[in-house]
VEXKEMI-219631 format. One record per atom (N, C-alpha, C, O): y, x, z; residue in one letter. Coordinates in steps of 0.001 Angstrom, whole numbers, plus 500000, padded with zeros to 6 digits. Example, Ala and Ser with C-alpha at 12.3 -4.5 7.8 and 13.67 -1.06 7.14 Angstrom:
2
494310513190507800A
495500512300507800A
496700513200507800A
496681514236508465A
497750512850507080S
498940513670507140S
500030512900507870S
501138513409508039S
//
This chain:
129
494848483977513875X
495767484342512808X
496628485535513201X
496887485995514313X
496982485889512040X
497848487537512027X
499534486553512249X
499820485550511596X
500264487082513134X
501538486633513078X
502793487863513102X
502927488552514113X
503453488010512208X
504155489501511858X
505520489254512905X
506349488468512447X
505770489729513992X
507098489540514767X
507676490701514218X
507269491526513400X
509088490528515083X
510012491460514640X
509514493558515157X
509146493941516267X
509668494240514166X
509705495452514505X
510448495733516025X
511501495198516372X
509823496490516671X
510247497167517984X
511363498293517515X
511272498976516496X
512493498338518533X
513203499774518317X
512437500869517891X
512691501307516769X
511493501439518596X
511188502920518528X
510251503250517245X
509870504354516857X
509902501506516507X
509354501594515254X
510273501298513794X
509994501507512613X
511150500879514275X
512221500535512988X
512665501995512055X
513230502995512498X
512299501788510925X
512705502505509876X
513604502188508736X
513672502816507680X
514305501105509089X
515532500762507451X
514516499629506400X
514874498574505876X
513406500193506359X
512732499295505448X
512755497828505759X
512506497406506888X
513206496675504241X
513526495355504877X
511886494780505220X
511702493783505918X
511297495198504903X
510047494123504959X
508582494981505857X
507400495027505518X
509272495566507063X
508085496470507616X
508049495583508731X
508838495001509475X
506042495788508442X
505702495575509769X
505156495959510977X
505264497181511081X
504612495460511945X
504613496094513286X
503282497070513147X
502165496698512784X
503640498288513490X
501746498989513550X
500732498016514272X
499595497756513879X
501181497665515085X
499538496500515920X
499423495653514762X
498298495276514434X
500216495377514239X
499623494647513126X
498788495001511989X
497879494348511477X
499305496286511640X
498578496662510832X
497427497267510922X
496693497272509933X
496887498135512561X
496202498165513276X
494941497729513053X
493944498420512847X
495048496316513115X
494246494881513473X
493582495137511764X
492506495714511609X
494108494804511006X
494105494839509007X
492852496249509682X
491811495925510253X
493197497543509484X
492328498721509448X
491443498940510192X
490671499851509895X
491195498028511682X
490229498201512421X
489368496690511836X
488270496559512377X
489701495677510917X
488282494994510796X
487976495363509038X
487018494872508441X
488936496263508415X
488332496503507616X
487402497706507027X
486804497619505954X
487364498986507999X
486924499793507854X
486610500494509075X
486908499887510104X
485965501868509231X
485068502193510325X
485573503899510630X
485805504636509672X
485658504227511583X
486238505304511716X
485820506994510795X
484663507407510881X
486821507769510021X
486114508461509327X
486284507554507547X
485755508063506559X
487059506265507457X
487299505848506419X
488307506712505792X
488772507797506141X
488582505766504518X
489965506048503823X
490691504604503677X
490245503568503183X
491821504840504205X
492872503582503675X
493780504309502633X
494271505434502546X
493784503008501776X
494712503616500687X
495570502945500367X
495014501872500133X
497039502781500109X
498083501451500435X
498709502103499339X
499018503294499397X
498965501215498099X
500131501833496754X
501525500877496973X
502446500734496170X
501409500405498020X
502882499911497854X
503013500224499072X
502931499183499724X
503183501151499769X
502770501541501143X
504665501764502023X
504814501963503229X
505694501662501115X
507187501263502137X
507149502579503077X
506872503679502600X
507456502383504493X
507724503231505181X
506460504520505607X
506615505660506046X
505072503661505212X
503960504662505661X
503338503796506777X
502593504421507532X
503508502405507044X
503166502055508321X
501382502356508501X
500830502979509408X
500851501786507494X
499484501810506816X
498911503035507283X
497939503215508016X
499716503875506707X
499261505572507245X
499479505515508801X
498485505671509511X
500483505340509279X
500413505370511423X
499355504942511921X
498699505505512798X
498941503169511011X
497769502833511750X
495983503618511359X
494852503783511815X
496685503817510432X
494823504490510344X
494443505901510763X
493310506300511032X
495859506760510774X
495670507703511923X
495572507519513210X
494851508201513938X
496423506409513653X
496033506200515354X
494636505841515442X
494212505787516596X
493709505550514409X
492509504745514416X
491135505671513421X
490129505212512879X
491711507255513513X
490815508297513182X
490423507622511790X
489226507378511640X
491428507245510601X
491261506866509709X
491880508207508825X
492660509034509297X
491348508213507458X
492420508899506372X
492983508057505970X
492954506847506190X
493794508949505057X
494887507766504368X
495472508041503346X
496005509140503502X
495757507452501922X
496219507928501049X
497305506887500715X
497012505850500121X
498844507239501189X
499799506180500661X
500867506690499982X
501155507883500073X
501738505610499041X
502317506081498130X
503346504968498098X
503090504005498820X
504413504931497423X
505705503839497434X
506715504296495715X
507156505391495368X
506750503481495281X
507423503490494359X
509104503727494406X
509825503815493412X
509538503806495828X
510902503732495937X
510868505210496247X
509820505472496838X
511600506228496071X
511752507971496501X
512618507351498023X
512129507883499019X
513724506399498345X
514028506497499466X
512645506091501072X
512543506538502214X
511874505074500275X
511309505024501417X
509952506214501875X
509510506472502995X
509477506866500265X
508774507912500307X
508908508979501572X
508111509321502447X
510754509479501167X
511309510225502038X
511015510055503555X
510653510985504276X
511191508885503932X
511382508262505310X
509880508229505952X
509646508718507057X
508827507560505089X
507296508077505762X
507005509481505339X
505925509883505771X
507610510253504681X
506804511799505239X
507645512398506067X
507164513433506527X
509075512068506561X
509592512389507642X
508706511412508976X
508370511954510029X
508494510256508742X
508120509900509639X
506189510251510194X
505601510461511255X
505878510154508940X
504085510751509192X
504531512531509367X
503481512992509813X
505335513489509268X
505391515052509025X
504607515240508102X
503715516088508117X
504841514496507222X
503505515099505662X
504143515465504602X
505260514979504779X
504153515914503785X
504723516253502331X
503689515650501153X
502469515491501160X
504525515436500329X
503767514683499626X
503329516035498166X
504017516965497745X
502023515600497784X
501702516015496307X
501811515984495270X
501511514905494757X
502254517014494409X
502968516709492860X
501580516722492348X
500600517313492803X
501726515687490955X
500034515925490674X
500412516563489119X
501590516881488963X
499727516710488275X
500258517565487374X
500674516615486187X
500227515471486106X
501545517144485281X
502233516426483977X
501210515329483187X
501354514235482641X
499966516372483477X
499050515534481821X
498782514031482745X
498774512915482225X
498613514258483933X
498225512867484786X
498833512291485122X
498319511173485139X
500228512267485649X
501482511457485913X
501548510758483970X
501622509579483622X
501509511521483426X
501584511024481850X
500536509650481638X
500935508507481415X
499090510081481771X
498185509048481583X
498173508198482878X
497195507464483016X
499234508191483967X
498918507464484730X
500232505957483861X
500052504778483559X
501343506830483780X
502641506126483302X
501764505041481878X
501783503813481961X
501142505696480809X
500293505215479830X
499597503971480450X
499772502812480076X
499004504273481179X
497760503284481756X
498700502097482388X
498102501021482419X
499690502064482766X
501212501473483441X
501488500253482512X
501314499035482559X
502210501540481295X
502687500730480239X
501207500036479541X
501460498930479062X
500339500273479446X
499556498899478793X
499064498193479963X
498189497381479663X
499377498246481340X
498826496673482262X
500289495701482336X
500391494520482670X
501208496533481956X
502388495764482335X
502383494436481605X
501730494341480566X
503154493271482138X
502611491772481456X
501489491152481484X
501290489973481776X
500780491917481191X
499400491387481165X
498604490659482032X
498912490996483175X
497505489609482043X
497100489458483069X
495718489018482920X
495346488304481988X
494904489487483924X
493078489495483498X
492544488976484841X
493304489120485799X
491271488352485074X
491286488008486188X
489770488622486798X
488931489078486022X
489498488552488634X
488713489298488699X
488100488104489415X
488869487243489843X
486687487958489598X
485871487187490999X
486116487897492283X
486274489113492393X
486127487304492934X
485935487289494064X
484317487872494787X
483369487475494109X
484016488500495697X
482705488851496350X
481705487316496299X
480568487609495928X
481810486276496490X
481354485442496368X
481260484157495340X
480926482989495534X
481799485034493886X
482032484441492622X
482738482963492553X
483394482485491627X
482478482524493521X
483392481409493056X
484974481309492955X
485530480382492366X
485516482146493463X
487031482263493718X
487498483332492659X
486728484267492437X
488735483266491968X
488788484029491570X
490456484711491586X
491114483967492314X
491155485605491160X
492357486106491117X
493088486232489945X
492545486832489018X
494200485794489793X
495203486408488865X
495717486861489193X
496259486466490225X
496107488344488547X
496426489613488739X
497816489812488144X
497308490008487040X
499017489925487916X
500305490077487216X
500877491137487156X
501669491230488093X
500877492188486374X
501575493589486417X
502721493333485582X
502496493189484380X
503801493256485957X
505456492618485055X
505864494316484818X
505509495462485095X
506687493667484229X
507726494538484047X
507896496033485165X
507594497223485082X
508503495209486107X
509450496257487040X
508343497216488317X
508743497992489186X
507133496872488063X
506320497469488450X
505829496706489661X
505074497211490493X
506331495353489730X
505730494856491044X
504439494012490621X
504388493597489463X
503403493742491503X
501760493524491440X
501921492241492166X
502309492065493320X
501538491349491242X
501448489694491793X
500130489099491700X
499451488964490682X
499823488723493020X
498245487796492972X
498688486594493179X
499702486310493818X
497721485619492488X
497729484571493012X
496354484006492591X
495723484159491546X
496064483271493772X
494549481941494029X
494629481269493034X
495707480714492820X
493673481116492220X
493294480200491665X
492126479176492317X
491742478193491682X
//
């Protein structure tokens, strides 16, 4: 089992709910192969991004908060990409009709399946069925 301890000094970033790179590490080295892409949309400080660069991964992460945005491209040295009006538009569109809603997907081995919850405030809820 994965067990999340407390952040180390020289990794602490302000964010309440970050966790340790070996941890996340572990997540990107059994799920993908060097030369991948990790892609994390609720991605907080960028930890996601540290580990899949230490692990010759790409990475595409993003955070809904502008403070913690700030803090992983100070902390990765990256700047982030404006994408253009018409697509931030149909992305916001595509937003507002998942919000509430909820549809469910199988699982790789069909028997299991997911409920998916896009609320309101933009946070993404699974749960087992």
């Amino acid at each position: 089992p994965l067990l999340c301890g407390f952040v180390g000094r020289n990794e602490q970033t302000g964010h309440p709910s970050q966790k340790p790179v070996a941890v996340i590490e572990r997540i990107v080295l059994m799920g993908t192969a060097r030369g991948d892409l990790v892609v994390d949309l609720m991605s907080g400080a960028g930890t996601s991004a540290v580990a899949a660069y230490n692990n010759e991964r790409f990475s595409i992460v993003c955070d809904i908060s502008e403070e913690y945005t700030a803090i992983a491209e100070k902390r990765l040295g990256v700047h982030r990409i404006s994408l253009p009006g018409s697509l931030t538009e149909r992305i916001d569109e595509t937003l507002n009709g998942l919000r509430a809603k909820k549809f469910r997907m199988p699982f790789k081995n069909g028997r299991l399946s997911e409920e998916v919850d896009i609320s309101r405030d933009h946070q993404l809820t699974l749960a087992m069925k």
